[in-house]
C-alpha positions in Angstrom: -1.9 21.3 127.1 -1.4 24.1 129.4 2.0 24.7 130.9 2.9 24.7 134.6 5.9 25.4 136.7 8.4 22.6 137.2 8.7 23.8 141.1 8.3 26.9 142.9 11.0 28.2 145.4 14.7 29.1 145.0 17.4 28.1 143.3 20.0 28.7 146.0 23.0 26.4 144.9 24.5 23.6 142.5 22.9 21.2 144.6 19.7 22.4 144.3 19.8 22.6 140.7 20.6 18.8 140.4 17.8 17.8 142.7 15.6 19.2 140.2 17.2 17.7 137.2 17.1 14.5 139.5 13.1 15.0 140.3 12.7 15.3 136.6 14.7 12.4 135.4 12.0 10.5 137.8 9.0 12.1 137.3 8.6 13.5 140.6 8.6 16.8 139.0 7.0 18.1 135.7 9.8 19.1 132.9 8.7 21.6 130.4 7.8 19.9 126.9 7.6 23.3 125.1 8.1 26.6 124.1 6.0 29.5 126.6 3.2 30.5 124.5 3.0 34.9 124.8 -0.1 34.6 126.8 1.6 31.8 129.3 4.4 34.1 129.8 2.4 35.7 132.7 2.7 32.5 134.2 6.8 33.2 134.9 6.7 35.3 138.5 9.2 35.0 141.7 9.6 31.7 142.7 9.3 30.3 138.9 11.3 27.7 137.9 11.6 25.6 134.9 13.7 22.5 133.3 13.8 21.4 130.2 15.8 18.7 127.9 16.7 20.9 124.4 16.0 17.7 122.3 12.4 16.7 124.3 11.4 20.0 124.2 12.7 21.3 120.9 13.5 24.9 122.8 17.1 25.8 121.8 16.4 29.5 122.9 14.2 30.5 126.1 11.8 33.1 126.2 10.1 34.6 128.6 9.0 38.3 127.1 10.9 40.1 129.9 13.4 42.6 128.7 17.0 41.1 130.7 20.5 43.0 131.4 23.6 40.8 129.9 24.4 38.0 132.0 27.2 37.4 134.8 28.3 34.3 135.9 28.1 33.4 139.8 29.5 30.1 140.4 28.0 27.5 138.3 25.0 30.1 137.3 24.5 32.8 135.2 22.3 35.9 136.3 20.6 38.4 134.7 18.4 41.1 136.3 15.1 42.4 134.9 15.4 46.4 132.6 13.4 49.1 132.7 11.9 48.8 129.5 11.2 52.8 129.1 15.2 53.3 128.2 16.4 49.6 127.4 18.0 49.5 131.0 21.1 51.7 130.3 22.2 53.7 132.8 25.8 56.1 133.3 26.3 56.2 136.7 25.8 60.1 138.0 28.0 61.9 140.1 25.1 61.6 143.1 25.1 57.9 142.5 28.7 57.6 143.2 28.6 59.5 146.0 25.3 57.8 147.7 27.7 54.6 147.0 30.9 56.0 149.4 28.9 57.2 151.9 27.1 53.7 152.7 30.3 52.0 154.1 29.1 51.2 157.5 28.8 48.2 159.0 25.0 47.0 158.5 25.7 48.3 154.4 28.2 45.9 153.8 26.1 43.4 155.5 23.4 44.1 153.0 25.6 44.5 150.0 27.3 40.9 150.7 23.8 39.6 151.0 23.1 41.3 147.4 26.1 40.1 145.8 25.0 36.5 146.5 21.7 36.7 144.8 22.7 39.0 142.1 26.4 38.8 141.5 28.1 41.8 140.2 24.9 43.1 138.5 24.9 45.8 141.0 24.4 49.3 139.3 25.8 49.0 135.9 21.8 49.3 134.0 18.9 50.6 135.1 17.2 47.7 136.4 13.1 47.3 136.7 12.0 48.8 140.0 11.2 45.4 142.2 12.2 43.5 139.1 12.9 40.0 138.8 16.5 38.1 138.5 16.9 35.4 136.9 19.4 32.9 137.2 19.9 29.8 134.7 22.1 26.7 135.2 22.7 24.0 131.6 24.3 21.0 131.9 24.8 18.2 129.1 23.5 14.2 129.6 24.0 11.8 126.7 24.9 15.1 124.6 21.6 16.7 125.2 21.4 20.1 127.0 19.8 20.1 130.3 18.7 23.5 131.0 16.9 25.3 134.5 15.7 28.7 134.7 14.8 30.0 138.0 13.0 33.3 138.9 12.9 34.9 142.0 12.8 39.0 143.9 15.5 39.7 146.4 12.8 40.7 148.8 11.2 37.6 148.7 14.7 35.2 149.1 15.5 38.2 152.2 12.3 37.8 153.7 12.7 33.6 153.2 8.9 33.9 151.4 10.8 30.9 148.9 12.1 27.4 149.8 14.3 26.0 148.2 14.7 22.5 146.8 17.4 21.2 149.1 14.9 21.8 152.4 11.5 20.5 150.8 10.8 17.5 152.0 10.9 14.1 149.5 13.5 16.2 147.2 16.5 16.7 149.8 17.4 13.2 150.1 17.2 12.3 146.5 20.6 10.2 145.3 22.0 12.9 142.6 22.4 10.0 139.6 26.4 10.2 138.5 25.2 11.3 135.1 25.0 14.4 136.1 28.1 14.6 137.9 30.5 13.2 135.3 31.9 14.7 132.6 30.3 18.3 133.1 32.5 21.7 133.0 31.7 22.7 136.1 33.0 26.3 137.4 32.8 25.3 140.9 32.8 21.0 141.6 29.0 20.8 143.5 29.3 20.0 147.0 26.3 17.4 148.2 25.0 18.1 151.6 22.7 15.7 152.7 21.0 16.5 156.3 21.4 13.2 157.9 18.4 14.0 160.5 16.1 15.4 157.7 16.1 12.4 155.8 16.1 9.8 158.8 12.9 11.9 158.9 11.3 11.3 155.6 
């Protein structure tokens, strides 16, 4: 049985990540029953994104085949950003990149570095990162004490030029009731805030 994506858009918040646990739990949405074969892994691309229950699935590690810097936590995520396989992804920042940095403080730069920072974190310039690589941003949760895990894919090109939509403005997934098991008892960083668009769902 070939494997498919459980959605494809972007992850954007908390709230988007429990509409997809919440799509799963019903069935509205596929959740992966297995570990990525190597020739499904071409499969993962921007926009990817998969859930999984650890126990139903049996994956305690995902894989993708993509070589990833460490991971940095942005809110309730984690992010990683795609490496340059050639040289594992380390980079020493060079006197010219330091400068190139203090010389792009005007307005429309911090614009675009805020922007950045909220789809990347602090994973800025520490590696040397794929050239229009992916990020990847991952969100676990435990239900009944199984691990819940999503794994989202996307560019920042494609979440700048709003190419991906994202869970909490699609249409038969925005006004799903979030079900209190995944509210309770989880150690979250940042307590999810559910937005509900009153005239989007009136809508539906």
């Amino acid at each position: 049985m070939s494997i498919a994506e459980t959605f494809h858009g972007y992850i954007e918040t908390t709230q988007d990540t429990l509409i997809m646990f919440e799509a799963c739990r019903r069935g509205l949405l596929p959740r992966i029953c297995r570990r990525l074969q190597e020739k499904e892994r071409r499969i993962v691309r921007s926009g990817s994104v998969f859930v999984f229950d650890e126990r139903e699935s049996g994956i305690k590690r995902w894989t993708d085949g993509l070589v990833w810097s460490p991971s940095r936590i942005l809110g309730n995520f984690l992010i990683y950003r795609e490496l340059d396989r050639r040289n594992n992804g380390k980079k020493s920042a060079s006197p010219i990149d330091r400068a190139s940095r203090s010389n792009s403080s005007d307005v429309d730069s911090s614009i675009e570095k805020n922007k950045e920072r909220a789809l990347v974190g602090s994973l800025t310039n520490s590696y040397r990162f794929k050239k229009n690589g992916l990020i990847k941003k991952t969100m676990s949760i435990v239900v009944n004490g199984v691990s819940q895990h999503m794994i989202s894919y996307y560019s920042k090109e494609d979440v700048l030029a709003g190419r991906l939509s994202t869970p909490s403005s699609v249409a038969g997934l925005a006004c799903l009731d979030i079900s209190p098991e995944f509210l309770t008892k989880q150690n979250f960083r940042i307590p999810p805030t559910l937005d509900q668009s009153f005239e989007q769902c009136k809508n539906i």
